[in-house]
N, C-alpha and C positions, 0 to 999 in steps of 0.2 A: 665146879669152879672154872671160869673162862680162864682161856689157857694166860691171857695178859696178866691176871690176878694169880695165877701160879709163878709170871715171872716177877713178877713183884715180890715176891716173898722169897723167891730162891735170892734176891740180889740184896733186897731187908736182910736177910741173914747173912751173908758175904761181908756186907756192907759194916754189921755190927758186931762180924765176928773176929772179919781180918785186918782191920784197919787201924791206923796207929793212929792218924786227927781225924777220924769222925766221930762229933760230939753227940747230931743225933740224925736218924731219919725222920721224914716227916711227910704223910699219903695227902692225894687231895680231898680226900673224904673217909669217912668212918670205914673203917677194916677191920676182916676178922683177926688181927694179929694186937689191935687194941692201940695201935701206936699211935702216936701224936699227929694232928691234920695241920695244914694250913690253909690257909682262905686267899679272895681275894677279889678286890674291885673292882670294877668297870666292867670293860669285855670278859665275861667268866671263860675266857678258851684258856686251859693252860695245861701245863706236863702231868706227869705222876706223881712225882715226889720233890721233893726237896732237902739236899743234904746239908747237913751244919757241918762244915770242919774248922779248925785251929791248926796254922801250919805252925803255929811258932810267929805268925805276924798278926793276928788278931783272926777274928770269926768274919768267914766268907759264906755264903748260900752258893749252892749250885742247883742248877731245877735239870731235870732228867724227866726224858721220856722216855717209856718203856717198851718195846716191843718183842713179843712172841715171834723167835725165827723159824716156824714149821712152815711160815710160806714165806716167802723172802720177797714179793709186794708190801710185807709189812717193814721189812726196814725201811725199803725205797720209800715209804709212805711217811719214814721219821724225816722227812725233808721237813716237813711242818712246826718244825724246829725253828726253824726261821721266820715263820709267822708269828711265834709265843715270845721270839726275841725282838722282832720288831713289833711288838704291842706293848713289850716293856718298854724301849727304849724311847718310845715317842709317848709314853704315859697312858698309854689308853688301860691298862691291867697294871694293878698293885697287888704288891702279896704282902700276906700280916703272918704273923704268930703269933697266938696268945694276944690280937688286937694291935699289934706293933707290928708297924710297916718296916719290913726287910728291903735290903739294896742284896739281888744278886748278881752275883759274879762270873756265874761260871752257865751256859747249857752245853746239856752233852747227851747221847745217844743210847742205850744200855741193852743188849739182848740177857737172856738167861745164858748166852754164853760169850759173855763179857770176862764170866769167871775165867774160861780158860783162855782167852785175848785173842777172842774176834766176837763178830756178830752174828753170822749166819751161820746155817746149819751145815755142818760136814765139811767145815773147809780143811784141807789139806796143805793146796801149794803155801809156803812159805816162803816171801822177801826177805836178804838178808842186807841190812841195811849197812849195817859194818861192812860190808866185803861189798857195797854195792858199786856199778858203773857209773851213778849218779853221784856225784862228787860232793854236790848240797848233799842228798840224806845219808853219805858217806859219814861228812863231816857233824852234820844234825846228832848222829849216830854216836859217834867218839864222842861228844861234848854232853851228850844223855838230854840233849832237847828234844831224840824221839827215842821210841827206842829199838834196841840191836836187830831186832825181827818182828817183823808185821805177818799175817796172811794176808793174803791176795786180794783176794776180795773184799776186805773190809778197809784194809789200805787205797783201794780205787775208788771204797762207797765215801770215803772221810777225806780222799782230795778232792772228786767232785764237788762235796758239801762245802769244803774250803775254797773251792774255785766261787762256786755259788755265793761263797760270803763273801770275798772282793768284790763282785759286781754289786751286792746288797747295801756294803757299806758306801759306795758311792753314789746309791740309787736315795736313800734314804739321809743322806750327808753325817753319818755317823760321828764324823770328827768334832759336831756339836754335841751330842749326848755323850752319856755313857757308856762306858765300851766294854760290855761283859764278853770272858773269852768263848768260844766254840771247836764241840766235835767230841769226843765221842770217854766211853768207859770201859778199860779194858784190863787184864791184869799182865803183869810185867814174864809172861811163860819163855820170853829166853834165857832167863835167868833163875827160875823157878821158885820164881816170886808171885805168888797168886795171890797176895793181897790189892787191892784196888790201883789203877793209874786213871788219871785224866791225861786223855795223847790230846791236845788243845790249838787252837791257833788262837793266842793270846797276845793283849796288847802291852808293851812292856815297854811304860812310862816310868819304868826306874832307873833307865837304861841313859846314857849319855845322846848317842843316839835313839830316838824314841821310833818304834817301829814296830806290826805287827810279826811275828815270829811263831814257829811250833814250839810247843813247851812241853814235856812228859816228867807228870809229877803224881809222887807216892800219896795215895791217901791213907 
């Protein structure tokens, strides 16, 4: 089994085991685990899977790419993240389930060690975002829009990604499409909660002020 296909199935079961609104997973093609596929139109480039959850507001899609962190060119190489969203957003790739065309919401990033909240292999240093000098992820922190401690490395691989999305979304005029959020899957280990988080930069059109923001939310 390629090592991608082993982290797929460590996060399929994570995913179906620890989570309070995920309703279902779903692979981009037939798997040995039998689970549900989804498809999709136009330009065939797309993530790994697709999650169904229910926060309590109705049913959202998230698409997730997968990588194996034994070498760590493999996350860097989840930038392409940004390609599978800008193919959404300008219509060139549709996804279906069950032949019905999905709107999603969410992409985000996933190693097989998302479970313990980071992406790469062996990470140690730990940010503490509560106690931080930075006043933003101080405050981000207290208010649970990130959460209390990040590692290192995975915290500098998801603001790059986020720096990357500001220039994307001006480059592509995003403010006309759709605005699914981005970044990454991780589990909440300051708290020792290992059930799933999306750590996100989402656009939060419910807000009086409408504006992009990080968001860190329970699946």
């Amino acid at each position: 089994m390629k090592p991608e296909e082993q982290t797929e199935i460590i996060l399929w079961d994570w995913l179906k085991t620890k989570s309070q609104f995920i309703q279902e997973v779903y692979f981009n093609r037939i798997n040995k685990l039998n689970a549900p596929v989804f498809t999709t139109k136009g330009i065939n480039k797309k993530p790994d899977l697709i999650i169904k959850i229910n926060r309590g507001y109705g049913v959202e899609f998230i698409a997730v790419e997968v990588k194996n962190s034994e070498q760590s060119r493999n996350i860097h190489d989840a930038g392409k993240i940004l390609d599978y969203y800008k193919k959404y957003v300008t219509k060139k790739t549709e996804y279906y389930i069950n032949n019905f065309k999905i709107t999603l919401n969410h992409f985000i990033v996933a190693t097989e060690n998302s479970l313990k909240g980071h992406l790469f292999k062996n990470e140690t240093e730990i940010i503490e975002n509560i106690n931080s000098n930075d006043n933003w992820r101080k405050i981000n922190a207290k208010y649970k829009l990130e959460p209390q401690k990040e590692y290192s490395l995975t915290s500098m691989w998801v603001r790059k990604l986020w720096g990357d999305f500001r220039f994307f979304r001006t480059q592509i005029n995003l403010d006309n499409s759709e605005k699914p959020s981005l970044g990454i899957l991780m589990s909440n280990f300051a708290e020792k909660d290992f059930a799933p988080y999306l750590m996100i930069m989402n656009y939060n059109n419910h807000l009086k002020n409408i504006k992009w923001g990080a968001r860190w939310w329970k699946l």
